[in-house]
PDB file of N, CA, C and O in Angstrom:
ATOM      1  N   UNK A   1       0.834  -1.194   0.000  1.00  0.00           N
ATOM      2  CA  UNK A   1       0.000   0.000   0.000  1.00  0.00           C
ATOM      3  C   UNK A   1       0.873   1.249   0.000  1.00  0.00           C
ATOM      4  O   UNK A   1       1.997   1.296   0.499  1.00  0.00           O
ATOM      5  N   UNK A   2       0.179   2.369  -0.674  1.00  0.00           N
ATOM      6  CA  UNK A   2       0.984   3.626  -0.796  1.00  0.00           C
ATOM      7  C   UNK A   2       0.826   4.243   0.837  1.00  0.00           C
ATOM      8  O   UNK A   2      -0.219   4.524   1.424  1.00  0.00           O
ATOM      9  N   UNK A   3       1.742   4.309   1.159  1.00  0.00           N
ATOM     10  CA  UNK A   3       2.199   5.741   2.465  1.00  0.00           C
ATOM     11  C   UNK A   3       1.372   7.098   2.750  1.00  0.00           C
ATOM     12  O   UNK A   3       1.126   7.593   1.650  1.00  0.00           O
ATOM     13  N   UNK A   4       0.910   7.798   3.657  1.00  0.00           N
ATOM     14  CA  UNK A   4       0.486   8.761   3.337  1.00  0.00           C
ATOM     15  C   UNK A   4      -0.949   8.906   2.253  1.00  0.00           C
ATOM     16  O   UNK A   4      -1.184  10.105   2.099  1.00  0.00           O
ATOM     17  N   UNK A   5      -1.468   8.447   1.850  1.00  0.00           N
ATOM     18  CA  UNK A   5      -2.854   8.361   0.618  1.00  0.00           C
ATOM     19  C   UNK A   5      -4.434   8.289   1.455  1.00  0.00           C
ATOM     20  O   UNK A   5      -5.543   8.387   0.930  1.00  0.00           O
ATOM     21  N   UNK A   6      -4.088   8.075   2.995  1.00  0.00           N
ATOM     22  CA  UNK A   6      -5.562   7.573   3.355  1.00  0.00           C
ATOM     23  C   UNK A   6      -5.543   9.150   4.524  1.00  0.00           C
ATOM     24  O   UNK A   6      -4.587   9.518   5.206  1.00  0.00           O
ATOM     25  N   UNK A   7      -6.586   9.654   4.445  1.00  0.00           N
ATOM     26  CA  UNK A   7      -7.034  10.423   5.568  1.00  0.00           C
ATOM     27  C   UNK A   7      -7.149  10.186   6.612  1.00  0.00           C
ATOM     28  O   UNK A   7      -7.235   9.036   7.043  1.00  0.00           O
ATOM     29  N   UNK A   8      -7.194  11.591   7.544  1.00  0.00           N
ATOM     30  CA  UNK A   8      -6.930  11.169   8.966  1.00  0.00           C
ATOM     31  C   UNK A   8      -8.377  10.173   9.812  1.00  0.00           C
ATOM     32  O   UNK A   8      -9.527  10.208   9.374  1.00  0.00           O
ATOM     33  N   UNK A   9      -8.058   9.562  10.743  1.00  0.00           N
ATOM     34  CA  UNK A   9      -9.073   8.764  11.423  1.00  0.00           C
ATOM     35  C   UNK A   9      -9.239   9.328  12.627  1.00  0.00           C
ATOM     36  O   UNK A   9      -8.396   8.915  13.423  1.00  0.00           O
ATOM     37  N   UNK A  10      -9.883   9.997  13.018  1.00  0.00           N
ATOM     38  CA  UNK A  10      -9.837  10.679  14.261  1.00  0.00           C
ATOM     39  C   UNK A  10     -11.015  10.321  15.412  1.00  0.00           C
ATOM     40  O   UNK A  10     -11.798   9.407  15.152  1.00  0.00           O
ATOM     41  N   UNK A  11     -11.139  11.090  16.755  1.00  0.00           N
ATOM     42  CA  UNK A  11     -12.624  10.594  17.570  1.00  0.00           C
ATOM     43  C   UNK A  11     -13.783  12.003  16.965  1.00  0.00           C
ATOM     44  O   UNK A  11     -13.664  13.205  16.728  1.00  0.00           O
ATOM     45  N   UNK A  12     -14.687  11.150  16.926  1.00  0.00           N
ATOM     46  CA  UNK A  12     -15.702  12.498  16.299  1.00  0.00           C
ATOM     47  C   UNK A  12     -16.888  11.945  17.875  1.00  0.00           C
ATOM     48  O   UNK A  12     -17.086  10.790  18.253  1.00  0.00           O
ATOM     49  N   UNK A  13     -17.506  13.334  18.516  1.00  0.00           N
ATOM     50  CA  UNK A  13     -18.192  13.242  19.534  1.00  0.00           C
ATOM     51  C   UNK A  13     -20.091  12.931  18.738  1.00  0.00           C
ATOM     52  O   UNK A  13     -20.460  13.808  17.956  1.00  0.00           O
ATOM     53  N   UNK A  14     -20.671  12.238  18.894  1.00  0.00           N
ATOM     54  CA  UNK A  14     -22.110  12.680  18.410  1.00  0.00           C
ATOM     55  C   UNK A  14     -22.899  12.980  19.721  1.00  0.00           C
ATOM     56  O   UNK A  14     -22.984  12.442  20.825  1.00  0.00           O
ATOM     57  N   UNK A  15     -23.553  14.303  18.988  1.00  0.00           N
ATOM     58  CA  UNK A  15     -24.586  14.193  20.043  1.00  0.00           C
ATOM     59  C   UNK A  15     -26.191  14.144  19.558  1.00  0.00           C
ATOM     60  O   UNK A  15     -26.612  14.916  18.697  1.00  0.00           O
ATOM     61  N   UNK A  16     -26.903  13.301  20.113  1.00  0.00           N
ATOM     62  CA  UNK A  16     -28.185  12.777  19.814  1.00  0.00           C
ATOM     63  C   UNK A  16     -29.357  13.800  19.699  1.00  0.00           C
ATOM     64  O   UNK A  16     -28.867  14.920  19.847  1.00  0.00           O
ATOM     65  N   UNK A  17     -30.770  13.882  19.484  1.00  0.00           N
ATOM     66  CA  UNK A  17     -31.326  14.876  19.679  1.00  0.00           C
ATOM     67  C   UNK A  17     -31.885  15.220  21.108  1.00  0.00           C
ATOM     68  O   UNK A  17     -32.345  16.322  21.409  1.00  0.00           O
ATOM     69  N   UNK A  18     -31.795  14.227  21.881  1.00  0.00           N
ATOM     70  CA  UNK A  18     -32.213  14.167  22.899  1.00  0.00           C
ATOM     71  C   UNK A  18     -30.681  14.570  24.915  1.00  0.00           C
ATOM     72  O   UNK A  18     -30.720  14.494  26.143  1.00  0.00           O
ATOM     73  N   UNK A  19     -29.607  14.990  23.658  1.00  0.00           N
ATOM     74  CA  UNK A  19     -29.061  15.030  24.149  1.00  0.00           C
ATOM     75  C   UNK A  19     -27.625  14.506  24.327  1.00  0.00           C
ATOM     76  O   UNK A  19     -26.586  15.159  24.233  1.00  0.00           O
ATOM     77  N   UNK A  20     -27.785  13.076  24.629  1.00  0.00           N
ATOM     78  CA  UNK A  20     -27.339  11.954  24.956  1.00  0.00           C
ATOM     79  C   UNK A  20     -25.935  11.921  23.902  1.00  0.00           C
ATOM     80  O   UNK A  20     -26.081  11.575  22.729  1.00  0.00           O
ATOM     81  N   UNK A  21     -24.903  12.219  24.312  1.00  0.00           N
ATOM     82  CA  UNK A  21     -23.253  11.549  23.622  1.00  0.00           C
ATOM     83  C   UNK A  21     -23.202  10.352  23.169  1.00  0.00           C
ATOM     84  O   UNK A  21     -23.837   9.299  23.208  1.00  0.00           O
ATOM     85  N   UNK A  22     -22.123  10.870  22.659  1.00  0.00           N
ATOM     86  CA  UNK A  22     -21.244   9.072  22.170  1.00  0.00           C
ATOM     87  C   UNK A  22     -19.969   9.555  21.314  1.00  0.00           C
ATOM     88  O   UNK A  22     -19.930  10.525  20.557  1.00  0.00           O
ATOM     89  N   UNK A  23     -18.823   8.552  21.644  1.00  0.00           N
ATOM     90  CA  UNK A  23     -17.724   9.041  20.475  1.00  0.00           C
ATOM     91  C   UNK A  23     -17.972   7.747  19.992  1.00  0.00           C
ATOM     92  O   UNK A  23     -18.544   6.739  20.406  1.00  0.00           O
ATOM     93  N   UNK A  24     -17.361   8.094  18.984  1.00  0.00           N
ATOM     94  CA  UNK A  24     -16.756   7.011  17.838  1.00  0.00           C
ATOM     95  C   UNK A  24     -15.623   8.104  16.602  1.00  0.00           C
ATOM     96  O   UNK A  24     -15.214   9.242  16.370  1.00  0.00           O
ATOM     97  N   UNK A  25     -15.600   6.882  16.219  1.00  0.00           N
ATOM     98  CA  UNK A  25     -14.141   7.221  15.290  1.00  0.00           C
ATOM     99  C   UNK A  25     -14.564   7.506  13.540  1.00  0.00           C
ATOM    100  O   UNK A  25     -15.075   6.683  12.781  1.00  0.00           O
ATOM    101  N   UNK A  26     -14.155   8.969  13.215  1.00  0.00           N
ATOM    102  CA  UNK A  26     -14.186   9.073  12.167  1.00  0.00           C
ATOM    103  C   UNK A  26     -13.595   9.697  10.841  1.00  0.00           C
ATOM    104  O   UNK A  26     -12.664  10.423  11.188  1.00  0.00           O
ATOM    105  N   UNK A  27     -13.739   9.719   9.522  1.00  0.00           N
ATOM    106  CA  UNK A  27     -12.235  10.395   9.103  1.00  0.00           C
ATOM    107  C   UNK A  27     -13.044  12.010   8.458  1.00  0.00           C
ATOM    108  O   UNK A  27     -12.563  12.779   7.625  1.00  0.00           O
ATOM    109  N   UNK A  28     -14.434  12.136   9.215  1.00  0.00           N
ATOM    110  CA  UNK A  28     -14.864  13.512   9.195  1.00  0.00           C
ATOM    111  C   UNK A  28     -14.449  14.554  10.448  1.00  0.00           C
ATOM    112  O   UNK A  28     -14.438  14.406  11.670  1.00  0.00           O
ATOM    113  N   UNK A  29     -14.195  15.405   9.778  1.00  0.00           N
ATOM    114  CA  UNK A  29     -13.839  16.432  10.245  1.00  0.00           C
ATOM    115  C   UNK A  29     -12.393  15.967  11.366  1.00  0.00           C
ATOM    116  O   UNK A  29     -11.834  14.879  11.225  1.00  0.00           O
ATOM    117  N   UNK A  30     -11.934  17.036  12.492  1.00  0.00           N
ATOM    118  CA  UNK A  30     -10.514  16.543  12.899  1.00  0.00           C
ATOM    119  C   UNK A  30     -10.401  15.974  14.156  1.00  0.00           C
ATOM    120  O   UNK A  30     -11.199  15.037  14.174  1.00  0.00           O
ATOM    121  N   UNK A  31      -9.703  16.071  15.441  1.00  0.00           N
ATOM    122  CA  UNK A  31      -9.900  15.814  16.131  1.00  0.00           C
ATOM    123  C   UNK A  31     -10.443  15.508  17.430  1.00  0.00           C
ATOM    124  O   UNK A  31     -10.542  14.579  18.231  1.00  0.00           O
ATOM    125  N   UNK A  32     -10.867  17.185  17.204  1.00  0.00           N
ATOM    126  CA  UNK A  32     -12.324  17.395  17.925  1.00  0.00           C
ATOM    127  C   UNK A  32     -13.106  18.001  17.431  1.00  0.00           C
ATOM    128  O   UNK A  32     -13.261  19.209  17.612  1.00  0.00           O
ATOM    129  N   UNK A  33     -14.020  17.028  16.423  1.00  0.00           N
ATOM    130  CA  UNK A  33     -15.204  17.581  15.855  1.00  0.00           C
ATOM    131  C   UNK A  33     -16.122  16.847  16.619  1.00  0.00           C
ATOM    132  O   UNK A  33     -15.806  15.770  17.123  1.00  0.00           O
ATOM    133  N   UNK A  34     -17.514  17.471  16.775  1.00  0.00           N
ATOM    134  CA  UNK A  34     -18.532  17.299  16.941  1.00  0.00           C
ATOM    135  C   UNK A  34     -19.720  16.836  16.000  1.00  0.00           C
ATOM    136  O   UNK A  34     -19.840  17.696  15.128  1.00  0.00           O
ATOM    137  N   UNK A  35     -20.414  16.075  15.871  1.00  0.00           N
ATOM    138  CA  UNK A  35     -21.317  16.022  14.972  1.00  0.00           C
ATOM    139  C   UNK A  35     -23.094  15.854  15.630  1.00  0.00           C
ATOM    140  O   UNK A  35     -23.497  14.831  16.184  1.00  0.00           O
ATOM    141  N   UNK A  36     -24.047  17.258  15.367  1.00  0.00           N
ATOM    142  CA  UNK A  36     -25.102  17.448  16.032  1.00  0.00           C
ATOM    143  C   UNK A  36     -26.445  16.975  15.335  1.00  0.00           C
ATOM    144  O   UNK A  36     -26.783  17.570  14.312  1.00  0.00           O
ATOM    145  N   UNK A  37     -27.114  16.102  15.746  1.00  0.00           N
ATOM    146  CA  UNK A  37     -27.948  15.125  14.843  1.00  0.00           C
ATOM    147  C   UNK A  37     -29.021  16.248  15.042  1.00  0.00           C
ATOM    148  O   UNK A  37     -29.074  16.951  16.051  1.00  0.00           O
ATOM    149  N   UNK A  38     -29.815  16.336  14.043  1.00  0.00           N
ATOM    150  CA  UNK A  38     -31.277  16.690  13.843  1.00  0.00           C
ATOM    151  C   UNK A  38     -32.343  15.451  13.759  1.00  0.00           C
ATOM    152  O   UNK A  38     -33.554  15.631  13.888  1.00  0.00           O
ATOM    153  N   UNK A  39     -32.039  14.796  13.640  1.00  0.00           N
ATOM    154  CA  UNK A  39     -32.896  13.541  13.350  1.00  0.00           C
ATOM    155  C   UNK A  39     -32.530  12.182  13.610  1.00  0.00           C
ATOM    156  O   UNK A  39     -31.849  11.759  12.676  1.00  0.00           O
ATOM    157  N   UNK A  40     -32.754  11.136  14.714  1.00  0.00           N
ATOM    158  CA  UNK A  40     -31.966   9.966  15.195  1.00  0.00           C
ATOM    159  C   UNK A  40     -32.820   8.704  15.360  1.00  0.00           C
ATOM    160  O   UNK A  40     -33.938   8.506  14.884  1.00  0.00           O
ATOM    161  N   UNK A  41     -32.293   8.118  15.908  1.00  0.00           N
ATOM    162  CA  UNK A  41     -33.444   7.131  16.116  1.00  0.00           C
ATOM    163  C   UNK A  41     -34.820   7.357  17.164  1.00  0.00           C
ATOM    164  O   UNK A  41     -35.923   6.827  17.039  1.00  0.00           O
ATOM    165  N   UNK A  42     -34.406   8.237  18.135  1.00  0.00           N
ATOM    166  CA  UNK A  42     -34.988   8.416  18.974  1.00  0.00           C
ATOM    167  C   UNK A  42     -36.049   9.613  18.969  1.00  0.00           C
ATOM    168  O   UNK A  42     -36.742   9.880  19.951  1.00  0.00           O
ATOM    169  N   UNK A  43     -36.104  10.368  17.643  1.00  0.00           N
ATOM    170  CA  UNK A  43     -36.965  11.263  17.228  1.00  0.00           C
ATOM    171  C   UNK A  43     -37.555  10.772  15.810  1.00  0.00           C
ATOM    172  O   UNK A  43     -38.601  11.219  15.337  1.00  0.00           O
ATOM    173  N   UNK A  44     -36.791   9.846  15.224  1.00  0.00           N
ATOM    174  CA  UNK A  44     -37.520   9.326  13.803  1.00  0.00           C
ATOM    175  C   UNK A  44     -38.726   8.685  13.472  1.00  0.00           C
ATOM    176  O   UNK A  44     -38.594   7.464  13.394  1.00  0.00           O
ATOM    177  N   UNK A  45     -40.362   9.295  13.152  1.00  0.00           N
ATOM    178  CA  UNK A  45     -41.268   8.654  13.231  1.00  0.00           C
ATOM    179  C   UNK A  45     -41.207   7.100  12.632  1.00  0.00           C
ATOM    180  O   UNK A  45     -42.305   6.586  12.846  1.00  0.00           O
ATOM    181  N   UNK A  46     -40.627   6.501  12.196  1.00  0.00           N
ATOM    182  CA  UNK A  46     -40.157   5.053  11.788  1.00  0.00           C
ATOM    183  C   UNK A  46     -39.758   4.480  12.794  1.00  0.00           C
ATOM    184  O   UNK A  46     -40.177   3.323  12.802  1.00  0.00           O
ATOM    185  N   UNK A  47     -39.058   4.754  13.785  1.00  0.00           N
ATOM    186  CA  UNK A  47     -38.587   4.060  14.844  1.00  0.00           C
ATOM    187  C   UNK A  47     -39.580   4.268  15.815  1.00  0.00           C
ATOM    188  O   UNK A  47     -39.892   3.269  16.463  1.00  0.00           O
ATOM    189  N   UNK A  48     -40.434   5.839  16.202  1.00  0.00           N
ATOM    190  CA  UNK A  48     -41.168   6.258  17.225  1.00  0.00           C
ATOM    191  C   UNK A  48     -42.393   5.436  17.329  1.00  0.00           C
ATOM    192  O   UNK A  48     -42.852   4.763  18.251  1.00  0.00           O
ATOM    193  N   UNK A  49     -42.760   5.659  16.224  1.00  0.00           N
ATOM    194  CA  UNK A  49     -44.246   5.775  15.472  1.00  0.00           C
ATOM    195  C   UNK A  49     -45.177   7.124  16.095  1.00  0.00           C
ATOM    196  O   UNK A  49     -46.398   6.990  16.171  1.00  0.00           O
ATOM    197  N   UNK A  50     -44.672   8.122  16.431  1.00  0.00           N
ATOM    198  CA  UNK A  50     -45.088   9.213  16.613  1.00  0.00           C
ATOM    199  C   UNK A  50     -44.284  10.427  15.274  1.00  0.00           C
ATOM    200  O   UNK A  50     -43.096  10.716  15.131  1.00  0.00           O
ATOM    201  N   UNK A  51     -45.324  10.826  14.603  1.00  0.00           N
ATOM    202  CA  UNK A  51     -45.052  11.881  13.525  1.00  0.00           C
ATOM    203  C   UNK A  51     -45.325  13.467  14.357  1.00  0.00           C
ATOM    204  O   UNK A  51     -46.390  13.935  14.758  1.00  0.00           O
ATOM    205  N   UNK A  52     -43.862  14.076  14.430  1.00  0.00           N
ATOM    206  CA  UNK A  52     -43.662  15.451  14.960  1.00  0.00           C
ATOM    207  C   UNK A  52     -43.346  16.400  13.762  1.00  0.00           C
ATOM    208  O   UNK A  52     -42.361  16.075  13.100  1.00  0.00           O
ATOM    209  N   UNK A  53     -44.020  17.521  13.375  1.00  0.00           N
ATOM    210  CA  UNK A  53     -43.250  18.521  12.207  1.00  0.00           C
ATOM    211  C   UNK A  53     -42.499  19.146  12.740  1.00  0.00           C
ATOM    212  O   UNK A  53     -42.937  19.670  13.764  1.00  0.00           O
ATOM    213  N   UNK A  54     -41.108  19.426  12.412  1.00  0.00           N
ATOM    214  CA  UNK A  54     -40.412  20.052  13.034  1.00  0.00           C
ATOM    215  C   UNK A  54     -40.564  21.351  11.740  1.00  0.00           C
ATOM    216  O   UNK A  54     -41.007  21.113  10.617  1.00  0.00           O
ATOM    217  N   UNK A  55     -40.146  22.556  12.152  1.00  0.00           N
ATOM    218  CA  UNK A  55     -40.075  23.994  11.583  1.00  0.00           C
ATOM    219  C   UNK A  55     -39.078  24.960  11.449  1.00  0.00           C
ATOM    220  O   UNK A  55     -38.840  26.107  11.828  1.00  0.00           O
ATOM    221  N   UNK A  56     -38.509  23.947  10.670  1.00  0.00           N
ATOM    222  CA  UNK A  56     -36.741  24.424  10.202  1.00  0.00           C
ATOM    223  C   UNK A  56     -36.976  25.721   9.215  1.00  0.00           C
ATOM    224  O   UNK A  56     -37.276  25.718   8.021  1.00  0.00           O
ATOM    225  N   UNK A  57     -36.733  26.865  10.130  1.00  0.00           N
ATOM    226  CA  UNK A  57     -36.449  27.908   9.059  1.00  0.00           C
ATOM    227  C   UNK A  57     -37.626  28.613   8.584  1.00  0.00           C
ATOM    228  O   UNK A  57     -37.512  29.599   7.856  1.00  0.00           O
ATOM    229  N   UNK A  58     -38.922  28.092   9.013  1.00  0.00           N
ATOM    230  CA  UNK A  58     -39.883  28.684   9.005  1.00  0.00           C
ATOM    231  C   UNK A  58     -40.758  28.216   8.093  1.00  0.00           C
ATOM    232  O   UNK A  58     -41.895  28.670   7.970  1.00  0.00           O
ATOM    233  N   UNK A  59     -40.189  27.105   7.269  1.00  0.00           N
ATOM    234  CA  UNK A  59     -41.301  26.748   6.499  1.00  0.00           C
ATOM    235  C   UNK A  59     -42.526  26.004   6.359  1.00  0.00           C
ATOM    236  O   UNK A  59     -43.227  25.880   5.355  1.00  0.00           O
ATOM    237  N   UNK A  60     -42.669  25.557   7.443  1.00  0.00           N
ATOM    238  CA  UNK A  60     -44.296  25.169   7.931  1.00  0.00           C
ATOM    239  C   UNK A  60     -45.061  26.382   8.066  1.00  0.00           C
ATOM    240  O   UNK A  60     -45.923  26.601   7.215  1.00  0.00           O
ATOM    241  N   UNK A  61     -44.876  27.229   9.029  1.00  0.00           N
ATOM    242  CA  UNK A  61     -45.384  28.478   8.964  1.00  0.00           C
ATOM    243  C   UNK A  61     -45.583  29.223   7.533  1.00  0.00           C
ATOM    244  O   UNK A  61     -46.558  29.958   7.372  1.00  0.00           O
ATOM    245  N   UNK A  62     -44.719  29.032   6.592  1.00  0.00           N
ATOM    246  CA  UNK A  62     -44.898  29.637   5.526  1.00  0.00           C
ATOM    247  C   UNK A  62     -45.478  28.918   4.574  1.00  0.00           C
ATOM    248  O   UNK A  62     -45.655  29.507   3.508  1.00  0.00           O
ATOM    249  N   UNK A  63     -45.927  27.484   4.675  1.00  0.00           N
ATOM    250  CA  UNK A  63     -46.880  26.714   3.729  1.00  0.00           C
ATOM    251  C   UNK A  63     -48.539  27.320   4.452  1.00  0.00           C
ATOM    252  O   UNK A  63     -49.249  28.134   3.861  1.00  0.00           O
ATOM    253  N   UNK A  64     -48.815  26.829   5.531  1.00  0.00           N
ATOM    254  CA  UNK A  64     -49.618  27.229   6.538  1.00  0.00           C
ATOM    255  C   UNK A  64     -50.250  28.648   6.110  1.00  0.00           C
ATOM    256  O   UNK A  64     -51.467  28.796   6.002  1.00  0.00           O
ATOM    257  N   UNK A  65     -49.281  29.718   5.865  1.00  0.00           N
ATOM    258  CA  UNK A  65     -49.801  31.166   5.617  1.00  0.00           C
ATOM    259  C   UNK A  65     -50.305  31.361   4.089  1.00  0.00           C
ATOM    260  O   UNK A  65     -51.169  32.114   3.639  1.00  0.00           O
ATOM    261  N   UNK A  66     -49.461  30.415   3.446  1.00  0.00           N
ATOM    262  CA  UNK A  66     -49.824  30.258   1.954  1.00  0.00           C
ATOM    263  C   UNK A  66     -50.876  29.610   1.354  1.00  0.00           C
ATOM    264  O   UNK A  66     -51.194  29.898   0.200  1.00  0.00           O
ATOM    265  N   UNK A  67     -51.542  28.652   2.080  1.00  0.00           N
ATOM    266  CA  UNK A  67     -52.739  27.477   1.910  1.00  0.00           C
ATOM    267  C   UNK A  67     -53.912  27.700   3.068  1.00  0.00           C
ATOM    268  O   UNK A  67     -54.864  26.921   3.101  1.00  0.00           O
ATOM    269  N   UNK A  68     -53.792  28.914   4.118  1.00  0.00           N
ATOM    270  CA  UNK A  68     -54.711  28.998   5.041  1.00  0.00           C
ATOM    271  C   UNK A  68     -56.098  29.554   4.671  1.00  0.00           C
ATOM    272  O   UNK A  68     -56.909  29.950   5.507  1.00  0.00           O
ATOM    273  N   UNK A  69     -56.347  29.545   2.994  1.00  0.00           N
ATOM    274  CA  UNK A  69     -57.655  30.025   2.870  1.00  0.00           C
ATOM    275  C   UNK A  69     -58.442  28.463   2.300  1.00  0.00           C
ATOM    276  O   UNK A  69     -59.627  28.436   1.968  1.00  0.00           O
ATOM    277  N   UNK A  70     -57.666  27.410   2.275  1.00  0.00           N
ATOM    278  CA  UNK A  70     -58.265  26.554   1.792  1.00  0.00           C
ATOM    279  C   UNK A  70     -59.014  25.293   3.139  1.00  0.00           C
ATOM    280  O   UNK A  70     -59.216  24.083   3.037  1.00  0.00           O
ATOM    281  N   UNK A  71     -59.173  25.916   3.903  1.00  0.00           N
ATOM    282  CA  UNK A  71     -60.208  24.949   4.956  1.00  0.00           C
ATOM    283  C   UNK A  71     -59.047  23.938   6.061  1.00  0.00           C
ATOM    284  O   UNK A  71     -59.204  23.053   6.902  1.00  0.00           O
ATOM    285  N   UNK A  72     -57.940  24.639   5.502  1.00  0.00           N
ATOM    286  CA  UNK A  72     -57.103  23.074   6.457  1.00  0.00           C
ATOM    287  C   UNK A  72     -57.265  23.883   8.312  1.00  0.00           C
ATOM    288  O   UNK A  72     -57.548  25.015   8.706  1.00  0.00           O
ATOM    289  N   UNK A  73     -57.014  22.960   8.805  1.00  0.00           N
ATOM    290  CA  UNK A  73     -57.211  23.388  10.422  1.00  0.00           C
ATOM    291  C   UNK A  73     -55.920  22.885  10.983  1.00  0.00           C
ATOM    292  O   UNK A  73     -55.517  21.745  10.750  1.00  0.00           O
ATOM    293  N   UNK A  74     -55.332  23.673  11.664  1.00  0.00           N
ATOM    294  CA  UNK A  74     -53.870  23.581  12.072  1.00  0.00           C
ATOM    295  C   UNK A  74     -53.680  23.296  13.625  1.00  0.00           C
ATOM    296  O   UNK A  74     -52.548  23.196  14.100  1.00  0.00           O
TER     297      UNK A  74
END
């Protein structure tokens, strides 16, 4: 194998949505990167079976303001 050709392997921290850590090892980002989940097992309606909208950025609110003359109830 060539020398030098593979990227670094480093500890990357995750943190869950609920909070909850964990390291593991990865060749994202460097040695102390962090990686912050929006979506895990523990919030994923597939795993939950509870469906939550979350309102990233405003765009529920802005479908909602755009379609609120057509009878939907929020």
């Amino acid at each position: 194998m060539k020398k030098d050709i593979h990227p670094a392997y480093d500890n990357l921290k995750v943190i869950m949505t609920d909070g909850t850590e964990f390291m593991t090892r990865s060749t994202k980002g460097g040695p102390d990167a962090v990686m912050r989940l929006d979506i895990d097992s523990k919030s994923h309606p597939a795993w939950t079976g509870v469906h939550r909208l979350n309102d990233s950025g405003g765009q529920l609110a802005k479908f909602k303001k755009r379609f609120a003359g057509l009878g939907m109830q929020s």
